[in-house]
SEMARTI-931364 format. One record per residue: residue number from 1; x, y, z of N, C-alpha, C, O in turn. Coordinates in steps of 0.05 Angstrom, whole numbers, plus 32768, in hexadecimal, padded with zeros to 4 digits. Layout:
N
nr	nc1	nc2	nc3	cac1	cac2	cac3	cc1	cc2	cc3	oc1	oc2	oc3
NUM	X	Y	Z	X	Y	Z	X	Y	Z	X	Y	Z
...
This chain:
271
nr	nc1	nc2	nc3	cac1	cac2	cac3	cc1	cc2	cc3	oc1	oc2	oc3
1	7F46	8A48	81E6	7F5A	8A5D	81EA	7F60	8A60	8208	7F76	8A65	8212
2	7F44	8A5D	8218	7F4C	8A60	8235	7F65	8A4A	8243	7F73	8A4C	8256
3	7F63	8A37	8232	7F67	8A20	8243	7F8E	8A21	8239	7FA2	8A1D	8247
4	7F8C	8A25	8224	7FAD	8A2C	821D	7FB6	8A3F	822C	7FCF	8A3C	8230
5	7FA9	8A58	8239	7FAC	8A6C	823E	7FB8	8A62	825F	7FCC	8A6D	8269
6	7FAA	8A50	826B	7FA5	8A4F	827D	7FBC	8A34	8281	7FC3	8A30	8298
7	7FC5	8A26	8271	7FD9	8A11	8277	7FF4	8A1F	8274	8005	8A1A	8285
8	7FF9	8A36	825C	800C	8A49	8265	8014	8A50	8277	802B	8A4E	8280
9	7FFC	8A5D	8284	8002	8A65	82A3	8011	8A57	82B5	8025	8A5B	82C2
10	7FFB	8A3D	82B0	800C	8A29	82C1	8030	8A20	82BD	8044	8A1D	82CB
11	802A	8A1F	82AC	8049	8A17	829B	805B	8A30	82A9	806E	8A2B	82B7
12	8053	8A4E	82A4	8062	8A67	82AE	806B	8A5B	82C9	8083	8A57	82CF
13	8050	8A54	82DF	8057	8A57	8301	8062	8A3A	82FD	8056	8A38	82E8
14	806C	8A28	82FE	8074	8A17	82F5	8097	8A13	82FB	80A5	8A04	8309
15	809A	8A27	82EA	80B3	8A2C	82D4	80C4	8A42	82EA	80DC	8A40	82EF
16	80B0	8A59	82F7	80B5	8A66	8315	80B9	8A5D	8324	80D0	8A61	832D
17	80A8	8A4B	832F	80AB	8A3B	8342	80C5	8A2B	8344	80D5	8A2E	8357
18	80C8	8A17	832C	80E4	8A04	832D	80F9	8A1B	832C	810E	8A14	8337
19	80FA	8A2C	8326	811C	8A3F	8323	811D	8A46	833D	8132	8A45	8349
20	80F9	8A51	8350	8104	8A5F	836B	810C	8A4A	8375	8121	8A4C	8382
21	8102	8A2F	8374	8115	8A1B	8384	8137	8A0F	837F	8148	8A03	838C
22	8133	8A1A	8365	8158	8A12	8360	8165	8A25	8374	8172	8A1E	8388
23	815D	8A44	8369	816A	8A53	8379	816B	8A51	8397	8180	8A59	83A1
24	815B	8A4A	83A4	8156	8A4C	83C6	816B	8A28	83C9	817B	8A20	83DB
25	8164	8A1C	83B6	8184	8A08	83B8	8194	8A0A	83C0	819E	8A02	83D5
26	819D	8A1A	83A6	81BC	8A2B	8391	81C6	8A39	83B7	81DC	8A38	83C3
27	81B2	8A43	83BC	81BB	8A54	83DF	81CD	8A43	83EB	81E6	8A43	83ED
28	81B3	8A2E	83F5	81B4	8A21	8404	81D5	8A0F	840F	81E0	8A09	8424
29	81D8	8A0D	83EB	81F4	8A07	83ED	820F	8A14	83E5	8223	8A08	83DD
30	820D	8A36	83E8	821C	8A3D	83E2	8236	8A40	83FF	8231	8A39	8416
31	824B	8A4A	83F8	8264	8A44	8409	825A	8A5A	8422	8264	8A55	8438
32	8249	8A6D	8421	8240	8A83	842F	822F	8A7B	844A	822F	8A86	8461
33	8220	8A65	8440	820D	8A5B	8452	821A	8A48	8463	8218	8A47	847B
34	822C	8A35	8453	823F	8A22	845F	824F	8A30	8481	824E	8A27	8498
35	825D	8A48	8475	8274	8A5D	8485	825B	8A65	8499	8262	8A67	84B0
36	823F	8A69	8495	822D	8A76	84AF	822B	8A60	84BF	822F	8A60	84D8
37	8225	8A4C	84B1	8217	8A2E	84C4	823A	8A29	84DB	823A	8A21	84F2
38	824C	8A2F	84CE	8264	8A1C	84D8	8272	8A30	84EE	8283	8A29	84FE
39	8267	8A4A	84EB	8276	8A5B	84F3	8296	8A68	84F6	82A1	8A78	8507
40	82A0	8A59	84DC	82BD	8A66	84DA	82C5	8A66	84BD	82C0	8A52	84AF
41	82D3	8A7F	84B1	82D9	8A79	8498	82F1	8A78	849A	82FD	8A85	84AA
42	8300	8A61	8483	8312	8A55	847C	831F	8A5D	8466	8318	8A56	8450
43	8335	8A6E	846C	8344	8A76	8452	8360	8A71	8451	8371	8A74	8462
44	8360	8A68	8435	8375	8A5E	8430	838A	8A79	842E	8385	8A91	842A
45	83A2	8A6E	8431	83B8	8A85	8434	83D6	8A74	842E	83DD	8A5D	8435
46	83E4	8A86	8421	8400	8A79	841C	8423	8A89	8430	8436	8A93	8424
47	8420	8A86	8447	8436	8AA0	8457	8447	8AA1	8443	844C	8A90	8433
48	8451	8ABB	8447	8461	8AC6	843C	8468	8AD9	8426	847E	8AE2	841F
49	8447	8AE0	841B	8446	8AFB	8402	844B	8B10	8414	8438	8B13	8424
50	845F	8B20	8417	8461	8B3B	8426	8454	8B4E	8411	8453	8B4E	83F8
51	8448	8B62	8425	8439	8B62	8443	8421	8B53	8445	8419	8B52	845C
52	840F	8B43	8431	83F6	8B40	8427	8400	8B2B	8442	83F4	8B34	8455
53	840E	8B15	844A	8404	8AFC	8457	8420	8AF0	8464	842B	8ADF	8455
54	842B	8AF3	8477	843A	8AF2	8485	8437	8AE8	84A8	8424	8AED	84B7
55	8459	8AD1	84B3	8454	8AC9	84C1	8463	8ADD	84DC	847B	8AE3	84DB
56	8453	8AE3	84F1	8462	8AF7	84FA	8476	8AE3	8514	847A	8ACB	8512
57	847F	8AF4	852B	8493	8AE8	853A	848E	8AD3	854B	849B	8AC0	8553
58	8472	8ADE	854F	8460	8ACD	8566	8450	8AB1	8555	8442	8AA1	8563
59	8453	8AAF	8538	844C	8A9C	852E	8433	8AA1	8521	8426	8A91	8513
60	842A	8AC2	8527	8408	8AC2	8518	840B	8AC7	8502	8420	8AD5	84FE
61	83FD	8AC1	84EC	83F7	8AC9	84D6	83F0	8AE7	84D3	83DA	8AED	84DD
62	83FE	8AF9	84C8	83F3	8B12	84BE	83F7	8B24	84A6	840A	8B1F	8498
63	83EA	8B34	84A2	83ED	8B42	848A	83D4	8B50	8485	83BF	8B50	8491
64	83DE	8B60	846C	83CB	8B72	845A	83B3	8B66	8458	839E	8B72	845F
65	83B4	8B47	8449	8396	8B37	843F	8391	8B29	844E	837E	8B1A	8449
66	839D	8B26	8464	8394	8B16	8485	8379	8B30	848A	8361	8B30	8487
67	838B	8B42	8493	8378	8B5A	849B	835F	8B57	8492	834B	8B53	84A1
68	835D	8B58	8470	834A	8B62	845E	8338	8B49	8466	8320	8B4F	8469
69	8340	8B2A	846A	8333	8B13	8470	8325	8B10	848D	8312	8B01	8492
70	8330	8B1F	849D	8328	8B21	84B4	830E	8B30	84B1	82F9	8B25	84B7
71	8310	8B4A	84A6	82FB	8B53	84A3	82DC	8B4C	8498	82C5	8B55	849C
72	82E8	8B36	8489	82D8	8B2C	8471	82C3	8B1E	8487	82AC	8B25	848A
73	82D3	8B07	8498	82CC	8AFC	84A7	82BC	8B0B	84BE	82A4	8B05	84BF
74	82C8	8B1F	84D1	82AF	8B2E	84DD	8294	8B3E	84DA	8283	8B44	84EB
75	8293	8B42	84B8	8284	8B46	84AF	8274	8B32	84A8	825F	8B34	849C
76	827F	8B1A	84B1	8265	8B03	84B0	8264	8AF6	84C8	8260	8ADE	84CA
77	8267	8B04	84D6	8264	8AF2	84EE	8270	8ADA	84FF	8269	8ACD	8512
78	828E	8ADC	84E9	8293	8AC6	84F0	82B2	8ABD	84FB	82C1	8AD1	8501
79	82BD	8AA4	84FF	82DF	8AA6	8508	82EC	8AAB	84F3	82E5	8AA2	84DD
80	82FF	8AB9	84F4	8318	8AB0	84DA	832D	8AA4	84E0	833F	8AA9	84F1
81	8327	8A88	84C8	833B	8A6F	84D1	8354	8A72	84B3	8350	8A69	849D
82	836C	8A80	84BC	8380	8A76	84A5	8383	8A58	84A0	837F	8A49	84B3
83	8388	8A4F	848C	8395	8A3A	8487	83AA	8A3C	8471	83A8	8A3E	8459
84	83C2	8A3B	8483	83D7	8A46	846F	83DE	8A2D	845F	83D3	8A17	8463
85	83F1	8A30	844E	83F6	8A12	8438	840B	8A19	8422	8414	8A30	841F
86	8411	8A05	8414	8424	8A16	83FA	840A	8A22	83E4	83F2	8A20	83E6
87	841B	8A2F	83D1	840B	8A3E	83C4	83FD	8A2C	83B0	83E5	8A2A	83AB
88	840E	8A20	83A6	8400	8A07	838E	83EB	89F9	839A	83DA	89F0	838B
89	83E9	89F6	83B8	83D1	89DE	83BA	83BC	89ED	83C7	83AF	89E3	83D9
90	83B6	8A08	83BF	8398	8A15	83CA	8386	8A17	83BA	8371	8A1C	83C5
91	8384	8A14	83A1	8374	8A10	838A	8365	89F1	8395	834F	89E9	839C
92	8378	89EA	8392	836E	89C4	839D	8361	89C7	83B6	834A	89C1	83BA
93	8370	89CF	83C5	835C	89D9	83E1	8345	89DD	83E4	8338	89D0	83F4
94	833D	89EF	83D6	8328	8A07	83CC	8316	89ED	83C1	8303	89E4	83CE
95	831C	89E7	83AD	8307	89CE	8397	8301	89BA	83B0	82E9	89B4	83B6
96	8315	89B0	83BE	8309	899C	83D1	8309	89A0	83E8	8314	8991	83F8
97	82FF	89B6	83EE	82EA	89C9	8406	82F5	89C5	8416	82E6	89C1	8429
98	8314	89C1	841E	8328	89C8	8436	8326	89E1	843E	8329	89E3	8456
99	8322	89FA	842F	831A	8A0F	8431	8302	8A22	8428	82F5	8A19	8414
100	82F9	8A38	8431	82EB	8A48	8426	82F0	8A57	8406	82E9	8A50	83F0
101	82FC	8A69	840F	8310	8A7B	83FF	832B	8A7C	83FC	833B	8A78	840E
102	8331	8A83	83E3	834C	8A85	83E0	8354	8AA8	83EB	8347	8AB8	83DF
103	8369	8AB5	8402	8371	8AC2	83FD	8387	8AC7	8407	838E	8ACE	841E
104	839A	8AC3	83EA	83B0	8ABB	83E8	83BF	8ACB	83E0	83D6	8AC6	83DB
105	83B5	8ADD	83DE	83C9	8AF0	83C9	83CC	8AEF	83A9	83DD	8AFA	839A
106	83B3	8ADA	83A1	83B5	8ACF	8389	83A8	8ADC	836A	8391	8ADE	8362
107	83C6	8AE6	835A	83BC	8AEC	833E	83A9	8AE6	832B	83AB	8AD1	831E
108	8397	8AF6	8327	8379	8AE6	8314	838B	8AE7	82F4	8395	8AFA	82E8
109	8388	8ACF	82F0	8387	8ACB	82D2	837B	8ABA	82C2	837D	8AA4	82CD
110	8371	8AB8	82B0	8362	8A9F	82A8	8368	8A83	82A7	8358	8A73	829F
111	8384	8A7C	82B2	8382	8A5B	82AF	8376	8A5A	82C7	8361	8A4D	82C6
112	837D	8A66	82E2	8374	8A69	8300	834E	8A66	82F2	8343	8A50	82F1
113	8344	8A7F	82EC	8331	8A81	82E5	831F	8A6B	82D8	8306	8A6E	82DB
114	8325	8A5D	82CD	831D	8A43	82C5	8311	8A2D	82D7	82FD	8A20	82D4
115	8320	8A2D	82E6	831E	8A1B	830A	830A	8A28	8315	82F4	8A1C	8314
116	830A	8A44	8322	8304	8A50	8332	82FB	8A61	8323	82FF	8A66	830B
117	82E8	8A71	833A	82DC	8A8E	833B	82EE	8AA0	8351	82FD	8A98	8363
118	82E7	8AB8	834A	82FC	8AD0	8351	82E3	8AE2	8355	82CE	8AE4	8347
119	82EC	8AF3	8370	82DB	8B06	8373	82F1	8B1B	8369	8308	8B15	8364
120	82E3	8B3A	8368	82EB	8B4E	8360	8306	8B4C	836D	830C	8B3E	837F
121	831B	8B62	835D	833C	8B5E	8363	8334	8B72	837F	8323	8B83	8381
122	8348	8B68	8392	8349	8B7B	83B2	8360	8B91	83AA	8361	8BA7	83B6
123	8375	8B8A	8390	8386	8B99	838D	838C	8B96	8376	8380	8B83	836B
124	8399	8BA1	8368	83B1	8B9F	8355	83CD	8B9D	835B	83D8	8BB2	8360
125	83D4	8B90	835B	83F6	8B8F	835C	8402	8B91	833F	840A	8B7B	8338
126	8404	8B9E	8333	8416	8BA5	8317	842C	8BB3	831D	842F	8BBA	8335
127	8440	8BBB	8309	8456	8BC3	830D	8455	8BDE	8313	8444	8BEB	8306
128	8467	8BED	8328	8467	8C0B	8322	8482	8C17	832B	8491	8C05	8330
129	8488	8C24	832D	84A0	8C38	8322	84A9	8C40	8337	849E	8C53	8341
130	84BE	8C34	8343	84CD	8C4D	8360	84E6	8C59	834E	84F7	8C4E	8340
131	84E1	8C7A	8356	84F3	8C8C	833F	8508	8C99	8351	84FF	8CA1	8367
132	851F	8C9D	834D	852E	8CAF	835B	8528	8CC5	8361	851E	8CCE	834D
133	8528	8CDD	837C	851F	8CF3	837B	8528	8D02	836E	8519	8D16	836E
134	8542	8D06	835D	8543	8D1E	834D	8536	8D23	8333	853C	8D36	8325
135	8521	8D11	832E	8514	8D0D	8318	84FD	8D1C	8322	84EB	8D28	8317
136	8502	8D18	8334	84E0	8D29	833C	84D6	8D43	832E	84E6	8D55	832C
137	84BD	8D45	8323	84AE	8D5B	8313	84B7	8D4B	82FA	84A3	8D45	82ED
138	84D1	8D42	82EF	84D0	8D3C	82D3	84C1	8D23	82CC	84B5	8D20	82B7
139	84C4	8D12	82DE	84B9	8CF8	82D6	8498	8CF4	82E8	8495	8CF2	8301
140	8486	8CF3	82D5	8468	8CF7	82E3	8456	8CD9	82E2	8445	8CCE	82EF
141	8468	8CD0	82C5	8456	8CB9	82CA	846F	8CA0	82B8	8482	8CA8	82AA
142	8468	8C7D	82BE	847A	8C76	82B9	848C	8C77	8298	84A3	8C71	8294
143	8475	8C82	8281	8477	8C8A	8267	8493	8C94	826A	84A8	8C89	8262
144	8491	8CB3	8279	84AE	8CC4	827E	84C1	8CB1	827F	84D2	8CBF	8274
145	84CE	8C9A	8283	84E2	8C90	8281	84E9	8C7F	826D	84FB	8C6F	8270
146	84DD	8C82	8258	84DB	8C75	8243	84F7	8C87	8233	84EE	8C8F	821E
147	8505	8C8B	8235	851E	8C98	822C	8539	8C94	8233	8542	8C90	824A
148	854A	8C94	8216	8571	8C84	821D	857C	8C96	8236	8593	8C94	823F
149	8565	8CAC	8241	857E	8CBB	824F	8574	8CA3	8279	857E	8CA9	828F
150	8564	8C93	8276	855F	8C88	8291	8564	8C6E	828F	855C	8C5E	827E
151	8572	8C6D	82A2	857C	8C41	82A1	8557	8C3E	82BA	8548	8C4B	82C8
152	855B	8C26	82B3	8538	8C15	82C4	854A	8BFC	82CF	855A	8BEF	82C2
153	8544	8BF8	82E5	8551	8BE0	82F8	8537	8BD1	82FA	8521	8BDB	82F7
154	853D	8BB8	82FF	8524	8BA7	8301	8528	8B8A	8308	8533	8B7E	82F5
155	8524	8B7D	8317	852A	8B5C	8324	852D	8B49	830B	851A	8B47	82FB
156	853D	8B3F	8307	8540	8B22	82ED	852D	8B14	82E9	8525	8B08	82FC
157	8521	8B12	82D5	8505	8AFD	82D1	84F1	8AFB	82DD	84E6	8AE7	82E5
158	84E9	8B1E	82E0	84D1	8B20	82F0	84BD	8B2D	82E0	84C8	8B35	82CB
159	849E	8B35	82DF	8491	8B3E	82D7	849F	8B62	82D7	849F	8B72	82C4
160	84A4	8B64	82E4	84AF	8B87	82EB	84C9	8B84	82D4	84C8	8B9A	82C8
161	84D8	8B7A	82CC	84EC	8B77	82B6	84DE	8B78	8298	84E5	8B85	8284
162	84C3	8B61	829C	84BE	8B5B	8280	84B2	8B78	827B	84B5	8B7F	8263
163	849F	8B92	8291	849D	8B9F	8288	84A4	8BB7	8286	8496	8BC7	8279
164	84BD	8BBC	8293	84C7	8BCA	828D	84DC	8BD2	826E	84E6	8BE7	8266
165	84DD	8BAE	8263	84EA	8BAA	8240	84D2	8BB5	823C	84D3	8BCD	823C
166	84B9	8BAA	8239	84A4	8BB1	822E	8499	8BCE	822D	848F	8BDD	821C
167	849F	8BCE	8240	8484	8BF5	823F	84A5	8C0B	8245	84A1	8C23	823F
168	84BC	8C07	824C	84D8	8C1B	8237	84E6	8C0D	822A	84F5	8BFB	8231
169	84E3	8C13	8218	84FB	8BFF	820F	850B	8C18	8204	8520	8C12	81FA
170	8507	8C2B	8204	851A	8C4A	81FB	852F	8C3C	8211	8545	8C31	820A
171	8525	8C3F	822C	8531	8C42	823D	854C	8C2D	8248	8549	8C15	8243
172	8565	8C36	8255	8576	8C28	8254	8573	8C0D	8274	8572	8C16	828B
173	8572	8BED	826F	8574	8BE5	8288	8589	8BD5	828E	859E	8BD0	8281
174	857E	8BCB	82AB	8593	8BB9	82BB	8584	8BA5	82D0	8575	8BAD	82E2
175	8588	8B91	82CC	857F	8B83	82DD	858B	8B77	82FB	85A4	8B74	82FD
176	857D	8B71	830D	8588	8B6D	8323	857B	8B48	8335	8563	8B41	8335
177	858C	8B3C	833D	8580	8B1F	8344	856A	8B2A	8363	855C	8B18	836E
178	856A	8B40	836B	855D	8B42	8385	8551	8B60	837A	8561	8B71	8372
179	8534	8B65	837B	852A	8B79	8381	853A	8B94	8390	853D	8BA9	8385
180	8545	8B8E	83AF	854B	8BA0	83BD	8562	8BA9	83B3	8564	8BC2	83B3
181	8579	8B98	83A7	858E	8BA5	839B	8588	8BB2	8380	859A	8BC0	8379
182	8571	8BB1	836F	8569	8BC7	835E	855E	8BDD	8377	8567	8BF3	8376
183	854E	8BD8	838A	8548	8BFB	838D	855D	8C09	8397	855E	8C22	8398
184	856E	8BF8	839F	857F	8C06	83AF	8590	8C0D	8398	859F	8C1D	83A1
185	8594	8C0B	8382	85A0	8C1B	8366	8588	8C35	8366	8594	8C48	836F
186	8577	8C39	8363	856F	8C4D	835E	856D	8C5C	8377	856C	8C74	8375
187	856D	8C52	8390	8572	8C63	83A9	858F	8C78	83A0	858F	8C90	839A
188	85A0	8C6A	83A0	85C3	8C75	83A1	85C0	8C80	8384	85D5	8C83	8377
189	85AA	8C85	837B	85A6	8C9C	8362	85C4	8C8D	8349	85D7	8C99	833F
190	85BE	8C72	8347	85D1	8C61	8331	85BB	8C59	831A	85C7	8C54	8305
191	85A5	8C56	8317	8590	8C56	830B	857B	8C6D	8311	8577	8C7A	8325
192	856A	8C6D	82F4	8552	8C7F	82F6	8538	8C78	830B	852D	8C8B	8317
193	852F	8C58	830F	851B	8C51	830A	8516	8C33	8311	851E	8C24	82FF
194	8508	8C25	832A	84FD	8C07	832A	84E3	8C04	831C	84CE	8C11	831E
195	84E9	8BF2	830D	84D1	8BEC	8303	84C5	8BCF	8312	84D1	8BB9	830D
196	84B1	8BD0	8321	84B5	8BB2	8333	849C	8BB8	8341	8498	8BD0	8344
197	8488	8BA6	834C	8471	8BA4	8356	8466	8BB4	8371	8473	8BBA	8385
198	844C	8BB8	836C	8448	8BCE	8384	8447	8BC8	839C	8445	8BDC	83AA
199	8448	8BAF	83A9	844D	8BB5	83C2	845F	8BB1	83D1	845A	8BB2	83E9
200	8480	8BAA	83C3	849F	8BAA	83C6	84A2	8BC7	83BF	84B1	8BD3	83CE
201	8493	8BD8	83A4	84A1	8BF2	83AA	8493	8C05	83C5	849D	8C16	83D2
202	847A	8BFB	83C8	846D	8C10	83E2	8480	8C07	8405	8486	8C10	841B
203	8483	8BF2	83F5	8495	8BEF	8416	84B0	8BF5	8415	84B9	8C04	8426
204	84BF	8BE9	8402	84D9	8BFB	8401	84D5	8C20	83FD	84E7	8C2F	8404
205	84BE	8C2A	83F4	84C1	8C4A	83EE	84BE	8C54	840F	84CE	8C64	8419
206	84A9	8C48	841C	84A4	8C43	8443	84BD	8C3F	8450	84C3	8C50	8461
207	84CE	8C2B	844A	84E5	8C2C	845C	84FF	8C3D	8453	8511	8C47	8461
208	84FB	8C3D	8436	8514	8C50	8438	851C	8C64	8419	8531	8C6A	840F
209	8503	8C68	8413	84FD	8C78	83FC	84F7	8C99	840A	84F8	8CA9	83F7
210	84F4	8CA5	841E	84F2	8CB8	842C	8507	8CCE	8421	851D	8CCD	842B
211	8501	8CE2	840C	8514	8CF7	8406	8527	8CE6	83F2	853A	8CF3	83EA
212	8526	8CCD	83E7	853A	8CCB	83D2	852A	8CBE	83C3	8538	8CB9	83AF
213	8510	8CB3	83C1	8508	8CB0	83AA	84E5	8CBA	83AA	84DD	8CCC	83B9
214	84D5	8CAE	8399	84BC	8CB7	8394	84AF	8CA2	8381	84BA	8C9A	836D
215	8495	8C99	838A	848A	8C83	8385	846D	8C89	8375	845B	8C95	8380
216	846D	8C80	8358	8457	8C7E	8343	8448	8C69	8346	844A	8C54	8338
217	843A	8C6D	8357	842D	8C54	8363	840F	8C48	8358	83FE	8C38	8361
218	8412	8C52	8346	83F6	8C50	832D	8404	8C38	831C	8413	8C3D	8309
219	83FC	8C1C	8324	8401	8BFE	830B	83FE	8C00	82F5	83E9	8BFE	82E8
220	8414	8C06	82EB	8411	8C07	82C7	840F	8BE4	82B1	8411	8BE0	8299
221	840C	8BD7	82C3	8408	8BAF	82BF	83EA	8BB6	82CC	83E3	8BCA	82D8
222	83DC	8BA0	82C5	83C3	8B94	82D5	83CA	8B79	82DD	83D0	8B66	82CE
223	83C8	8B79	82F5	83DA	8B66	8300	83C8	8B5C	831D	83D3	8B5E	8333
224	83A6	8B50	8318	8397	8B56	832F	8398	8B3C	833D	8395	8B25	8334
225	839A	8B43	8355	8390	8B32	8379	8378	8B2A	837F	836A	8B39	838D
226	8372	8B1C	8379	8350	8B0C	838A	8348	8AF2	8392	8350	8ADC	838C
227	8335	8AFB	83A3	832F	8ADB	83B1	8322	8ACB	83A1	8315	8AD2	838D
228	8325	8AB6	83A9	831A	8A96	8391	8303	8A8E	83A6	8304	8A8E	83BF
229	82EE	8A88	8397	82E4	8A73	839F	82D8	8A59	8380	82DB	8A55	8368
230	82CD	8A50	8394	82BE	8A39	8384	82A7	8A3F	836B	8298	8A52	836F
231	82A6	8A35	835A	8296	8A3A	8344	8279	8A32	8346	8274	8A1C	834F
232	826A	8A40	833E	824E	8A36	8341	8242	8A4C	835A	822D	8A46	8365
233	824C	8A60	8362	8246	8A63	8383	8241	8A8A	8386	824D	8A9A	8394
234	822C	8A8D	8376	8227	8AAC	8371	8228	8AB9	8389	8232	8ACF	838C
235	8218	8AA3	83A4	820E	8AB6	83BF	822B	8ABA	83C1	822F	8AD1	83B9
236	823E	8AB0	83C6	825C	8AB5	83D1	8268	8AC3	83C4	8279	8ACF	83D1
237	8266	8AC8	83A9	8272	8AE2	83A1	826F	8AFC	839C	827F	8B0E	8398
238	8248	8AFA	839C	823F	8B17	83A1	824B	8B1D	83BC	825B	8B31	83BC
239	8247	8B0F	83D7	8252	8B11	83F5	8267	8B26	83ED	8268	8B3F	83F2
240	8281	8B0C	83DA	82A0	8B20	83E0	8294	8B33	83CC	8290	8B44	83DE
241	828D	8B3C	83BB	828B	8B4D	83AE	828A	8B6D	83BB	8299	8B81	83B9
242	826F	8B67	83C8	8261	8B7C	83D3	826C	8B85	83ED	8266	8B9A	83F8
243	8280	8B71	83F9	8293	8B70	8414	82AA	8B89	840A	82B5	8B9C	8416
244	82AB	8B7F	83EC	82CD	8B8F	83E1	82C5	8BB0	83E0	82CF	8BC5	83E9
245	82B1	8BAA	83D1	82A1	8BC8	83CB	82A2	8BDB	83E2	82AB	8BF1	83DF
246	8296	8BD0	83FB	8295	8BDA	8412	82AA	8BE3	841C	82B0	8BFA	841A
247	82B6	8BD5	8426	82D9	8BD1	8436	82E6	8BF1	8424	82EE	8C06	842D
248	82E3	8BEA	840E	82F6	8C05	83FC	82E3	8C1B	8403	82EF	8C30	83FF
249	82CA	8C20	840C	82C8	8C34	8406	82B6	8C42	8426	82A6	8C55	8427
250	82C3	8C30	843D	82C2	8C3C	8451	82D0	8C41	8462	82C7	8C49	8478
251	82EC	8C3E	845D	8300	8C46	846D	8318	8C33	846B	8330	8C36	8469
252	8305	8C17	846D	831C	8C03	847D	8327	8BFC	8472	833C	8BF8	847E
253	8328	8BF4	8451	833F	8BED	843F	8357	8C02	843B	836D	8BFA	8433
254	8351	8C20	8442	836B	8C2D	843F	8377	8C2D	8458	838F	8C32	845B
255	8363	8C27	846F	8376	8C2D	8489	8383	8C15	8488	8396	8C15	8497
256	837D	8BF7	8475	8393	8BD7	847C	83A6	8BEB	846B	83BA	8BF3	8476
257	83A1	8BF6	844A	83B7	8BFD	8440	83C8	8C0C	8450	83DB	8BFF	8457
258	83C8	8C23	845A	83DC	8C2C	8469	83E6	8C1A	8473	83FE	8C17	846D
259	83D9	8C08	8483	83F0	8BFF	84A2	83FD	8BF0	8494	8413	8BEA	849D
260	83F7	8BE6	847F	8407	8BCC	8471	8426	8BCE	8456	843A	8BC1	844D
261	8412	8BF1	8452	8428	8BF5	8435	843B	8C1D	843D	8450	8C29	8436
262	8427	8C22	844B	8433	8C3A	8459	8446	8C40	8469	8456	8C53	846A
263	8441	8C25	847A	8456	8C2E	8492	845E	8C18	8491	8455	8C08	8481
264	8477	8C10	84A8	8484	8C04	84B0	8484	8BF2	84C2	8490	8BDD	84C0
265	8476	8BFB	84D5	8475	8BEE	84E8	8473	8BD0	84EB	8485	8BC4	84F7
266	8468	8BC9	84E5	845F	8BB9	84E4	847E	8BA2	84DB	847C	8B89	84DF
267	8496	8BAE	84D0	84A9	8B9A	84C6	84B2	8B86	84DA	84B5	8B6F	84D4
268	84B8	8B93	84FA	84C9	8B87	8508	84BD	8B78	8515	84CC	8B6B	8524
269	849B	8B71	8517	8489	8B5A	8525	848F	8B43	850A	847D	8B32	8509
270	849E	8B40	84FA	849D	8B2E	84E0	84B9	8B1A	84E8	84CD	8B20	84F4
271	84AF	8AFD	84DC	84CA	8AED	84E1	84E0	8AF4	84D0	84F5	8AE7	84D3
């Protein structure tokens, strides 16, 4: 009995032993350790999602998820290297280690998901509601417009169209080939209501929503933003994980939101 008792054992530390060494591996080669040894992280980026990633006059790369990447990066110590590209070839990028991370501005969904791993969403971008001001007090949430007495404007063959058929269909619409010429219907109080993504309505409500309209800025779509990385690679996504967690809940993710979806400023340093 001792001797079974006692090859168990062995078999247990054994069995310890080989996993602590997978794991101290599994480290060794995760994308985290790579970015300390090399000293620069590499993220992929596509110019041109306003405000998230944009090329400014002077030629730098900036934006909302520049910011948030920058940060990412000083919190490890390290450079932040964009590498801008089209949007189709950062997945490929990503798989054949041209880059670190994806942060692209890129929608999690499961065919993406299949390829890649996704850390927690940095945002939601779903659809939400810029309403005319005389609606104000009546209309509280986007439900309220679910009625023949409000026309809904919304861009041609966009997610903001499909749901605005979808979640009013009481309601009367119109479609428009350019976003700005729907808000600008509900500005000149000719429609109720944009139904169109949150961070075209936070910047149009910023530049010229002031006293004529009012913005339901709660995503009634789930419609989430996150960085990709490589599969297999836990240390690197607890990192962004616990990076996202942080950022939201010490200041600095609402002070990039402001500067990026609040104000303005920022329009006329843009090409």
């Amino acid at each position: 009995m001792k001797k079974i008792c006692m090859m168990l054992m062995a078999l247990v530390l054994c069995f310890a032993m080989s996993a602590n060494a997978s794991d101290i591996d599994l480290a060794k080669k995760s994308t985290l350790n790579s970015i300390l040894k090399s000293g620069e992280l590499r993220c992929g980026i596509a110019s041109g999602y306003i405000p998230f990633q944009m090329t400014d006059k002077k030629g730098r790369i900036v934006g909302f998820e520049i910011d948030l990447a920058r940060e990412m990066a000083k919190a490890m110590g390290v450079k932040f290297v964009p590498v801008n590209m089209e949007f189709d070839g950062i997945i490929p990028a990503l798989l054949t280690n041209k880059i670190d991370v994806i942060t692209a501005g890129m929608t999690v969904n499961q065919q993406r998901n299949l390829q890649i791993n996704f850390a927690e969403p940095f945002m939601v971008v779903g659809q939400t509601a810029l309403v005319n001001k005389k609606l104000e007090g009546k209309i509280k949430s986007y439900k309220d417009l679910n009625s023949p007495e409000y026309t809904i404007v919304s861009k041609l063959g966009t997610t903001g169209e499909q749901a605005a058929k979808r979640f009013l269909p009481k309601a009367k619409y119109k479609s428009f080939d350019l976003e700005t010429d729907a808000a600008l219907e509900v500005l000149n109080g000719k429609a109720s209501a944009l139904i169109y993504d949150l961070p075209f309505n936070a910047i149009f409500m910023a530049e010229q929503g002031n006293g004529k309209l009012f913005f339901l800025d709660k995503p009634f779509t789930f419609e989430p933003l996150g960085w990709g990385v490589r599969k297999g690679d836990p240390d690197f996504l607890n990192f962004l994980n616990n990076f996202l967690h942080q950022i939201k809940n010490d200041g600095r993710y609402q002070k990039l939101y402001n500067k990026w979806f609040e104000s303005t400023a920022w329009r006329k340093s843009i090409q």
